[in-house]
DOMAR-206030 format. One record per atom (N, C-alpha, C, CB): residue in one letter; x, y, z. Coordinates in steps of 0.05 Angstrom, whole numbers, plus 5000, padded with zeros to 4 digits. Each point is the difference from the previous one (the first is absolute). Glycine has a CB too. Layout:
REM residues N
AXYZ;...
REM end
This chain:
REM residues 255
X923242833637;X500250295000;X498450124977;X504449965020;X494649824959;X497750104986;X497150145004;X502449694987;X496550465003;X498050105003;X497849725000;X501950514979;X495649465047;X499349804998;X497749994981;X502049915042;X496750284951;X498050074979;X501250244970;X496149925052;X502750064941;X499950214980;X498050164984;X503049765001;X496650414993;X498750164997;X499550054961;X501850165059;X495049874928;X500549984977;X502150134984;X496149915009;X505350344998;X502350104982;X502549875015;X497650494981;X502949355037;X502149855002;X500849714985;X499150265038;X497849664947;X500449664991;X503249984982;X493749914991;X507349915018;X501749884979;X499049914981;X502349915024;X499850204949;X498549894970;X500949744996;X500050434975;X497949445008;X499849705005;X501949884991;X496049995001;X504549784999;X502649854986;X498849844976;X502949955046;X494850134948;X499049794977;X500850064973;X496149925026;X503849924946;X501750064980;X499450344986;X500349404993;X501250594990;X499350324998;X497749934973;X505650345017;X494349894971;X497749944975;X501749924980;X496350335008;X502449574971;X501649764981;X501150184975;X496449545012;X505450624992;X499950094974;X503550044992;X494550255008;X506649844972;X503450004987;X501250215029;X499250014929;X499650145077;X502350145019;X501149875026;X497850394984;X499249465026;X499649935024;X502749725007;X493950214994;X505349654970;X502249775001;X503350174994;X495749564977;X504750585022;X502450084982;X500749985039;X499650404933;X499849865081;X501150045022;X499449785020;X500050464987;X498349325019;X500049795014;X503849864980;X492449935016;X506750064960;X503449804987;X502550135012;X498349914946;X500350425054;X503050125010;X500749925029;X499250424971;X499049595042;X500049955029;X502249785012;X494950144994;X503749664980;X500949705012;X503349984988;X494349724996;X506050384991;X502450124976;X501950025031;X497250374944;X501549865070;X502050195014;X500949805018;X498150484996;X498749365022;X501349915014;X501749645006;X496850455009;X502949514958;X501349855002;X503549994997;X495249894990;X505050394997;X502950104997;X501550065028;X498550214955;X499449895063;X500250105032;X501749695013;X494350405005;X504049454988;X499949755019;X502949844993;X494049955001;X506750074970;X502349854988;X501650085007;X498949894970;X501650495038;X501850085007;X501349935026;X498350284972;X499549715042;X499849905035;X500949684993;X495050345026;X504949544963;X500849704996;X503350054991;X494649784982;X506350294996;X502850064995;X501250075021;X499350114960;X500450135061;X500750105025;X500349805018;X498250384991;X500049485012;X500649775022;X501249714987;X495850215031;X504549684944;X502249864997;X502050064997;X497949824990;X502950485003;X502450094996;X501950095028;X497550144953;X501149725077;X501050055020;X500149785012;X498950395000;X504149485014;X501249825018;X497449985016;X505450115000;X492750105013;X497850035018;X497949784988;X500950565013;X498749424972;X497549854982;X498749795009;X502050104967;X500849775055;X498549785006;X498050015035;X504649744964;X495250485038;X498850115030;X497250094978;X505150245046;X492849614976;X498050104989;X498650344996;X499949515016;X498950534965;X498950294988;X497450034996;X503550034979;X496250115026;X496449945006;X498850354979;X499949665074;X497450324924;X499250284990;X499550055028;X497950024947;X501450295045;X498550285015;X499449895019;X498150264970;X499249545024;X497949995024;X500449795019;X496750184972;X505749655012;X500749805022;X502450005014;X497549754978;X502650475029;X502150215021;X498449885031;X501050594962;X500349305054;X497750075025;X499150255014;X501749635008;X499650634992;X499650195013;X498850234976;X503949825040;X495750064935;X498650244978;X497649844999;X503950234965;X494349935047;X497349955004;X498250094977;X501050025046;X498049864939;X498250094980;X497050065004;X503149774979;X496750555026;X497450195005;X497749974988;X502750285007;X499049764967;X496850104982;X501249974975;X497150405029;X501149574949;X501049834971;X497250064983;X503749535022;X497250544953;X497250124987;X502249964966;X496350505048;X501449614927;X501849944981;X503050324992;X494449604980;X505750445046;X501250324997;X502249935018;X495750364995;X503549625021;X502749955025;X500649705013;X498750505017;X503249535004;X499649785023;X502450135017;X498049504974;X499750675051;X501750015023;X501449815019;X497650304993;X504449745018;X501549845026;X500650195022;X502449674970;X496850125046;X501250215031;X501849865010;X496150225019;X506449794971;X503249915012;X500150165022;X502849924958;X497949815071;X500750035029;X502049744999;X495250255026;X507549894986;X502449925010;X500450005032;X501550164955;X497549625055;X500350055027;X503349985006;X494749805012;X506250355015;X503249935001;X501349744998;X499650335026;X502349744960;X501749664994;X498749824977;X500949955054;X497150154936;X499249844978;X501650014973;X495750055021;X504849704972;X501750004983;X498949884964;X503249955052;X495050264936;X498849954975;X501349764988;X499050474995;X498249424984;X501049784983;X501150104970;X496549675027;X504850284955;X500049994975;X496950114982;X504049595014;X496750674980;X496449994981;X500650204979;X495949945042;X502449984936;X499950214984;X497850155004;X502349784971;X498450435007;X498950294996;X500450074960;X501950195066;X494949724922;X500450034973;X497850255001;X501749464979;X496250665037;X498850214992;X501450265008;X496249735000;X502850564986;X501050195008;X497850005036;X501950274937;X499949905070;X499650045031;X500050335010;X502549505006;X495550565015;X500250255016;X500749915034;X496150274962;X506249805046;X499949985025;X499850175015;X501649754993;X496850185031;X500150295025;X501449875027;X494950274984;X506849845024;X500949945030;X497550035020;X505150194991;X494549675025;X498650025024;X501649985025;X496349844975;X505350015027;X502050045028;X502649844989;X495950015045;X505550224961;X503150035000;X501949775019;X498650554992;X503049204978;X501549875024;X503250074982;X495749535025;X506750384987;X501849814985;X499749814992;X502050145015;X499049794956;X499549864993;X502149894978;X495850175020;X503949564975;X502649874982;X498549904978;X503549845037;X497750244940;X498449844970;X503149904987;X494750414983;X503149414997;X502649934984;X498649844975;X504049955044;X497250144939;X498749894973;X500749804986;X499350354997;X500049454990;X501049724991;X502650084989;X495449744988;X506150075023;X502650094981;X502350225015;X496349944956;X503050205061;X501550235009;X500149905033;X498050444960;X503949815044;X500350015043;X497650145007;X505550105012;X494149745019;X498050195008;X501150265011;X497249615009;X500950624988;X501050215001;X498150105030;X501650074940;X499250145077;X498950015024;X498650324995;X503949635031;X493450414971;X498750244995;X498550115025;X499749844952;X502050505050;X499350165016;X495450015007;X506450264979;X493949715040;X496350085009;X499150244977;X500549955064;X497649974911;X499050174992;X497950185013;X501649734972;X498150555020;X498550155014;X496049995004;X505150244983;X494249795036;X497349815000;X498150194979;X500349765058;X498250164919;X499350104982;X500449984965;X500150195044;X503049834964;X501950024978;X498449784976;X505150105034;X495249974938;X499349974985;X501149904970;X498250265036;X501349524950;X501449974974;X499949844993;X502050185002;X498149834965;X498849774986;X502249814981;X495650325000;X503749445008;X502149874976;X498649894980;X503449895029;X498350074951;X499449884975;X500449794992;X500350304994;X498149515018;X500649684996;X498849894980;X500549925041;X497750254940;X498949794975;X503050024984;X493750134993;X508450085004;X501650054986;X503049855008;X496750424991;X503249635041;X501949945009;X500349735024;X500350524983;X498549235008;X498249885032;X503149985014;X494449614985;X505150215041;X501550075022;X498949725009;X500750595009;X501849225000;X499949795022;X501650125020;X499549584972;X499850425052;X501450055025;X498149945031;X502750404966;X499249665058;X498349935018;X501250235020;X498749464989;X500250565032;X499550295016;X500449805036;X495150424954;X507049645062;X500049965028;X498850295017;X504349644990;X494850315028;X500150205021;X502250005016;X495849995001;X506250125001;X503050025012;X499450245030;X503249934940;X494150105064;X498750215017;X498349825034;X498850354941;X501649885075;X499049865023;X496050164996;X506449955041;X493850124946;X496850084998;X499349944974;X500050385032;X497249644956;X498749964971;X500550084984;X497749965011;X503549974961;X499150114976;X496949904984;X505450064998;X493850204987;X497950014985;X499450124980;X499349915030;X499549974950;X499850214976;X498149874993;X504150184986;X494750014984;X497449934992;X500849964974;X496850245030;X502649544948;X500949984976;X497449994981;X504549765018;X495550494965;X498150014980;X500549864977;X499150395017;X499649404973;X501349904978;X498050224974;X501749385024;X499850594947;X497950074983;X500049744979;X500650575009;X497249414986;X498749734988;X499750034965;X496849945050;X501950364952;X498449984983;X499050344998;X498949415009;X501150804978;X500250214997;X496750065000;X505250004977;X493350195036;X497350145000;X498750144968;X501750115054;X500750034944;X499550174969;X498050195007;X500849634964;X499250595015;X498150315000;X501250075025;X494749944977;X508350085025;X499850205021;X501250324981;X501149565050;X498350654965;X500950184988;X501150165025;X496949964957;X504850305031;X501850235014;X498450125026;X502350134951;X498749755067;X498350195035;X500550145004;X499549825023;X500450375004;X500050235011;X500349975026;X497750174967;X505149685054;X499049995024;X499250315020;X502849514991;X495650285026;X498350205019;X502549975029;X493349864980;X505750455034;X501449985024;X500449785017;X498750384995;X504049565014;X500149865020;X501349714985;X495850285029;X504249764940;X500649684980;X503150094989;X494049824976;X506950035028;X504050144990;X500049704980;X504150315059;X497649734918;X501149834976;X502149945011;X498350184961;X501449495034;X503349795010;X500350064968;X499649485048;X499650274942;X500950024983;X497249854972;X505650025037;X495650024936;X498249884985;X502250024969;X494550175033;X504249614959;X500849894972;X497849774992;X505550105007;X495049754964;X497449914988;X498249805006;X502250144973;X499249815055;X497449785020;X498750125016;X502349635004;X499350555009;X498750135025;X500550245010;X499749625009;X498150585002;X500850205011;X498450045041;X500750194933;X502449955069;X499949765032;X499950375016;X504949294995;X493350745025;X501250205018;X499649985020;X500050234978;X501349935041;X499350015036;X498550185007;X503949895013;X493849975009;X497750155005;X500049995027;X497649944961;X502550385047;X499950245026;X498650065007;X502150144996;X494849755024;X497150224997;X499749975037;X496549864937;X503650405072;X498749995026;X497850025003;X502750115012;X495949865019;X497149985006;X499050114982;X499949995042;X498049894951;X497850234990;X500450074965;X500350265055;X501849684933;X500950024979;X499149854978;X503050135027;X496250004947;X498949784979;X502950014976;X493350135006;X506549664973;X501849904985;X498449904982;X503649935030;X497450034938;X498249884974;X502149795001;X497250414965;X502449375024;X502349764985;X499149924980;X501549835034;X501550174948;X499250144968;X498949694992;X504550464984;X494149564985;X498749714997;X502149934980;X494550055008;X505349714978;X498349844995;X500249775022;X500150164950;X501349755059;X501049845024;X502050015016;X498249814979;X501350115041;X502349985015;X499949895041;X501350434952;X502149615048;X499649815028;X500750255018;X501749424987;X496950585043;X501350155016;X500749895021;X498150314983;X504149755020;X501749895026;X500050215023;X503349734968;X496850125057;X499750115022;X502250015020;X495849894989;X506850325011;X502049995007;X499349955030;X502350264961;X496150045054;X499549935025;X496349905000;X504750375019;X494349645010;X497449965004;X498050194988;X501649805038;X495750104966;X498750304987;X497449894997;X503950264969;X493950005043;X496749934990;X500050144975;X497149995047;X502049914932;X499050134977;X497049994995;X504449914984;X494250364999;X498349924993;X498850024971;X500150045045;X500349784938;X499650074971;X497150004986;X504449814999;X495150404981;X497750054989;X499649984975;X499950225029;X497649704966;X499949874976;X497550124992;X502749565008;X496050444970;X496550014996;X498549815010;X500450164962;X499849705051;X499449685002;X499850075029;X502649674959;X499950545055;X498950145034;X503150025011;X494449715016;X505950145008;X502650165016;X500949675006;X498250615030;X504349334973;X500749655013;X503150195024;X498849454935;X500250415087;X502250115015;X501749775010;X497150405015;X505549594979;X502349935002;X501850005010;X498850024982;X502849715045;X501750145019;X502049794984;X497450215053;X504949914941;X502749905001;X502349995017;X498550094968;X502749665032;X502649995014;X501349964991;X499349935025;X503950154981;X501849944982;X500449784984;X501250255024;X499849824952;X499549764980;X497849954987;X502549835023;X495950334986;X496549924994;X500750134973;X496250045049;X500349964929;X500750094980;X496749974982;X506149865008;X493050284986;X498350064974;X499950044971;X499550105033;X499549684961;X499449954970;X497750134990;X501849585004;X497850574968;X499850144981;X499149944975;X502750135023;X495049914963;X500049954974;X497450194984;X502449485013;X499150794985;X497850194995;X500450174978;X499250005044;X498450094943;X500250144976;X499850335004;X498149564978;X501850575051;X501250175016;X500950045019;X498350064982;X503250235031;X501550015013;X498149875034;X503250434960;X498349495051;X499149815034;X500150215017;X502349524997;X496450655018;X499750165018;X500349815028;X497050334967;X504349835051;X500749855028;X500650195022;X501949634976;X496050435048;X500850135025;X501749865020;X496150214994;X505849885017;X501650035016;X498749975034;X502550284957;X495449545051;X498250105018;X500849765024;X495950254962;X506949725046;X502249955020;X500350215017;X502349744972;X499150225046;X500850225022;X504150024994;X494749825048;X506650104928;X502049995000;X500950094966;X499749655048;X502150414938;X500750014978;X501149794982;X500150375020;X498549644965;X499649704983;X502049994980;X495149965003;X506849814991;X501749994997;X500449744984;X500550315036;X499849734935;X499749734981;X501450084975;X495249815019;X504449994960;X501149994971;X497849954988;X504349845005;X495650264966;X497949894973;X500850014985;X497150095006;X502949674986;X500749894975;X497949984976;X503149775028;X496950394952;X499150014981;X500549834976;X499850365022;X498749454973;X500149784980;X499350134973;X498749635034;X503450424944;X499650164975;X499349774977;X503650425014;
REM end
């Protein structure tokens, strides 16, 4: 569901070391700091549960959390629950943006606790948890005769220089605090939209031709649900609306 090319103001920034100097090491030490505190926590949690001895797996070795796209900023998943599937044991140590794409029932239950049975979220719906702070072992059934789906933004690793926006018509605020600022975007035919910089992911609630502009020229873009566009610009991303339907997604802004 990735974009199969990219365009020069789309490159992902590279993963190679940063430049050699006291700041660069302070926040790589912090990094490893955090996530090794993340990971111990997630370890205490699962010996401290009768469950422990059923295997636990991370994120990506979920079978149904599909891993999209991965850069030193993010790593998307496109979680599909076909009916009756009954999730394995996994953690969750990064912070996360989720978007509903199709609405099931559904049963979770977290190491250690009952599973609890959760009403069909609304298709769109939106929200972020806080798993560098707070991680989370649990596993997710489909208790539904049709699909669940969602899109899971992880954040990796923060963009920086972002500063105070101005959304444009048609962009509504979910929500934002010091990782990310996330909104829903409304543009019919014919309609243009900016997406604020310094990076970020856009998710594609429903389908949609887009066509984005750059100095570099125009790259036209059809999304389907779940689909999603990656970001890494030192201005705002201009994008027409040039579908026959009203386009209908999330952006997540990497701060």
């Amino acid at each position: 569901m990735g974009l199969g090319s990219q365009s020069k103001f789309q490159r992902v920034a590279a993963n190679g070391p940063d430049s050699v100097n006291f700041g660069s090491f302070v926040r790589r030490a912090y990094m490893a700091f955090r996530i090794h505190a993340t990971l111990l926590a997630v370890a205490m949690l699962v010996s401290g549960s009768a469950r422990s001895a059923e295997q636990i797996v991370p994120l990506e070795q979920e079978p149904q959390h599909q891993l999209k796209f991965q850069n030193q900023h993010v790593r998307l998943f496109d979680v599909l629950l076909p009916p009756g599937y009954l999730g394995i044991w996994h953690s969750h140590i990064y912070d996360g943006v989720f978007v509903n794409i199709e609405a099931a029932s559904t049963r979770a239950q977290d190491l250690g606790a009952e599973p609890a049975d959760r009403a069909p979220r609304i298709i769109g719906e939106t929200y972020f948890y806080n798993y560098t702070k707070k991680p989370k072992v649990h596993r997710v059934a489909n208790i539904d005769k049709v699909a669940y789906r969602v899109v899971d933004t992880e954040i990796l690793r923060n963009c920086g220089d972002f500063a105070p926006v101005k959304d444009g018509a048609g962009q509504t605020l979910i929500l934002e605090n010091d990782r990310v600022r996330v909104t829903r975007i409304m543009i019919g035919p014919g309609e243009k939209l900016a997406l604020h910089p310094p990076c970020g992911m856009l998710v594609a609630v429903g389908g949609g031709k887009l066509a984005f502009h750059s100095p570099g020229g125009e790259e036209v873009v059809t999304l389907n649900p779940a689909g999603f566009k990656w970001r890494d610009t030192t201005a705002a991303l201009e994008f027409t609306n040039i579908g026959d339907e009203v386009f209908h997604g999330v952006d997540v802004v990497v701060k």
